[in-house]
N, C-alpha and C positions, 0 to 999 in steps of 0.2 A: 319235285324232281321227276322226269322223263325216263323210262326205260324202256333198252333197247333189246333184242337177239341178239347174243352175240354169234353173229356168223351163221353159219346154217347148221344152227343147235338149237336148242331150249331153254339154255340158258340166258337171264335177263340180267343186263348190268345198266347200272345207270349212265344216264347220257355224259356226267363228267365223272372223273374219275380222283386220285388221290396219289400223286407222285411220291414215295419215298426217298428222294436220291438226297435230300438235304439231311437226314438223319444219318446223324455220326459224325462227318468231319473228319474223318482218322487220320488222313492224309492230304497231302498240296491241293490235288484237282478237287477232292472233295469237299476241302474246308471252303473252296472257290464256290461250292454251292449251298451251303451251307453248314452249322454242328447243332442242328435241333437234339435234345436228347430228354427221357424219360420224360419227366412232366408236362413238356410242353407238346412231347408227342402226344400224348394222352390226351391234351386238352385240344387240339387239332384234328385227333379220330372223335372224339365226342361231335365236335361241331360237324364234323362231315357226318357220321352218324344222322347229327341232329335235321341238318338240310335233306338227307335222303339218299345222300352220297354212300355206293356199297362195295364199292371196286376201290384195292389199296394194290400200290404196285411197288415192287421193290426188284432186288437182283439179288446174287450171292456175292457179286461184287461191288455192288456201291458199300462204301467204306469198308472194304475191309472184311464185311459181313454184320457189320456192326449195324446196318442200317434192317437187316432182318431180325435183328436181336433185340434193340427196340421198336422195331414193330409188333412184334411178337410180344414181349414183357404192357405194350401199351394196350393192348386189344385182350389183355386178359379177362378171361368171363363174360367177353362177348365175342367171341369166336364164330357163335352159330349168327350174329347181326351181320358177317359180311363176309366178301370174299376175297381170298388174297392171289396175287401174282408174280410169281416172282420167275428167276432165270437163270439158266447154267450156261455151259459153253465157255467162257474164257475162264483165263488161268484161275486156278480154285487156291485158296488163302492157305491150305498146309502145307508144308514142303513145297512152296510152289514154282520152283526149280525142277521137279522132277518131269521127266520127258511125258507121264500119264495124266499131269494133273490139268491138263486143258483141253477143249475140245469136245464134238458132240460121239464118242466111242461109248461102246457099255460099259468100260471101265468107269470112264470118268461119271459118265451120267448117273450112274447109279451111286456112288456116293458121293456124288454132288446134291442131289436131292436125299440124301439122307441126311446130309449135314445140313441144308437146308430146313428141312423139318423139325430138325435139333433146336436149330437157332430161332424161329419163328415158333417154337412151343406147341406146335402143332401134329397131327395125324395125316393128316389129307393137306395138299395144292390145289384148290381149284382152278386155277389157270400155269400152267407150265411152259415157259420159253424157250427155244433156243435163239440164245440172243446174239447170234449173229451164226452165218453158215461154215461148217465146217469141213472143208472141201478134202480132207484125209484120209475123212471116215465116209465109207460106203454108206449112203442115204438109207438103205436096207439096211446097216447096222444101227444106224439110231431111231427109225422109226421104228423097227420090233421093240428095241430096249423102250422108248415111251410108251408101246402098244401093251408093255410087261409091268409097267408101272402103273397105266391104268387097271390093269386086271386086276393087281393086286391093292387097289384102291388107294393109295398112296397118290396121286393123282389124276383130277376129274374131267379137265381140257387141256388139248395139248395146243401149242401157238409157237408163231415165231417171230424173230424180228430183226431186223436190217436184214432180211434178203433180196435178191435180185429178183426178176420175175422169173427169169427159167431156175432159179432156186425155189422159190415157191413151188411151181407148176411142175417141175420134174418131185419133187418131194409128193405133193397132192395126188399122182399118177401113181405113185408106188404102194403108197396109203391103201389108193384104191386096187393097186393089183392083187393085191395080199388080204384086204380087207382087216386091214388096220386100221386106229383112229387118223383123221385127219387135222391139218392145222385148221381150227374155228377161226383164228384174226392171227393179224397179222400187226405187231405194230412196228408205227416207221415216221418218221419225220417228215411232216409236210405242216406251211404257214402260208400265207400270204406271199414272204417271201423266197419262200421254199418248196418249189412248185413242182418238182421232177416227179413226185408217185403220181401226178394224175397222166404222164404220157403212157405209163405200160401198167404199174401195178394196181392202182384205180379199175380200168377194164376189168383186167384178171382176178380183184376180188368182185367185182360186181356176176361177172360171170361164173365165179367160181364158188362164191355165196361166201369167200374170205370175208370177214370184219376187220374193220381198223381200230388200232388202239394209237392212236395218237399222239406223238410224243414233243413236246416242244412247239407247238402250236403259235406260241409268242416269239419264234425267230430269235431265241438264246435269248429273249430280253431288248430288242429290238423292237422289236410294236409293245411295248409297254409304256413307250411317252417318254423312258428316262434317257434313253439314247435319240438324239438329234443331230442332223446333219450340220459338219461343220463345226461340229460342238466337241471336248473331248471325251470319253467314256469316263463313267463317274467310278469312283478308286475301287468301290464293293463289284466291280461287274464281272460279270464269272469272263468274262472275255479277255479279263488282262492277265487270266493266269497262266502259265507255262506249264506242262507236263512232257514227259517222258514217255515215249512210243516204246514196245519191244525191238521197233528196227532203229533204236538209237536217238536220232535227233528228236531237238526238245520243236515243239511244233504245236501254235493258237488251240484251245482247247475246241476253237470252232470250227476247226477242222476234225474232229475224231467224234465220233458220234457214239455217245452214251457215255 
């Protein structure tokens, strides 16, 4: 195994990394990607373990949270072999009706990674997302609150993902006005057939020493050989499955990203 910097840090992650979104299954879109659970998580971080693989990545929202909770339970007593990623920002799992529970505010962010840390068995994030931009909350209010959460060592990089470039670049400029942490990578969907980060956000981390954490690299399963033109999708393919948007209509899962 190869490793990399992530971003313009110190930190070294390997060149591939370890998706969690199949753990759990707790609901429609997610059982669409899979319902790995306990044992087999286990024997899945051993093997990544074993090839060199040190980067796991999860959300507080894949399943429910359920997909932090066996990762967390699966990676027991080896904690210090790797490093975890995970991500706040959309609606959080309790009460999750209530007008505070979504979003990158200090509200939400701070016990959003606290319940994060609950569920994943853990003390410290080493990599911390906003997984997607929250155009509500003044970028000043969520980069102090991650600037407060690293202080207090609760987490060690901060990152973000699905932004636009001037969401990146007006966030990275604030960073630096106040001399707070900045985003180290950035992750975001790019394949072969999914080619839009290299016209603005490609430059912008090259210039801006952003890393990419790569998400969906195989085109939803499209460059995987199973899906051919003319042919029809085979019945397990997360592409036939329907979900529910917050703005109502049900709409291809390959259109909503993450």
């Amino acid at each position: 195994m190869e490793y990399r910097l992530l971003g313009n840090s110190g930190l070294k992650v390997s060149e591939l990394s370890f998706g969690t979104g199949t753990f759990g299954g707790t609901n429609e879109f997610f059982k669409a990607w899979g319902s790995t659970q306990l044992e087999e998580a286990k024997n899945l971080v051993s093997l990544c373990l074993d090839a060199g693989v040190n980067l796991f990545d999860t959300a507080d929202g894949y399943s429910d949270g359920a997909s932090e909770e066996i990762l967390g339970r699966a990676i027991e007593g080896r904690r210090h072999e790797l490093l975890i990623s995970t991500k706040a920002t959309f609606r959080g799992i309790a009460a999750p009706k209530l007008p505070n529970n979504l979003g990158s505010s200090r509200y939400h962010l701070i016990s959003a990674c606290e319940a994060s840390l609950r569920r994943l068995r853990t003390d410290y994030i080493d990599i911390y997302h906003m997984h997607a931009f929250d155009a509500s909350t003044p970028i000043e209010e969520t980069l102090y609150t991650l600037d407060t959460l690293v202080r207090s060592g609760k987490v060690r990089y901060i990152a973000c993902s699905n932004f636009s470039g001037w969401h990146l670049m007006k966030s990275l400029a604030v960073s630096e006005r106040y001399g707070w942490p900045r985003y180290v990578a950035h992750q975001v969907y790019y394949s072969l057939i999914g080619r839009d980060y290299e016209w603005e956000l490609m430059p912008l981390g090259i210039d801006q020493k952003v890393g990419a954490l790569v998400w969906s690299p195989l085109g939803w399963g499209r460059l995987t050989g199973k899906i051919r033109r003319g042919a029809p999708r085979p019945q397990t393919s997360r592409l036939n499955s329907q979900v529910t948007t917050d703005a109502g209509p049900q709409v291809d899962d390959e259109y909503v990203s993450k």
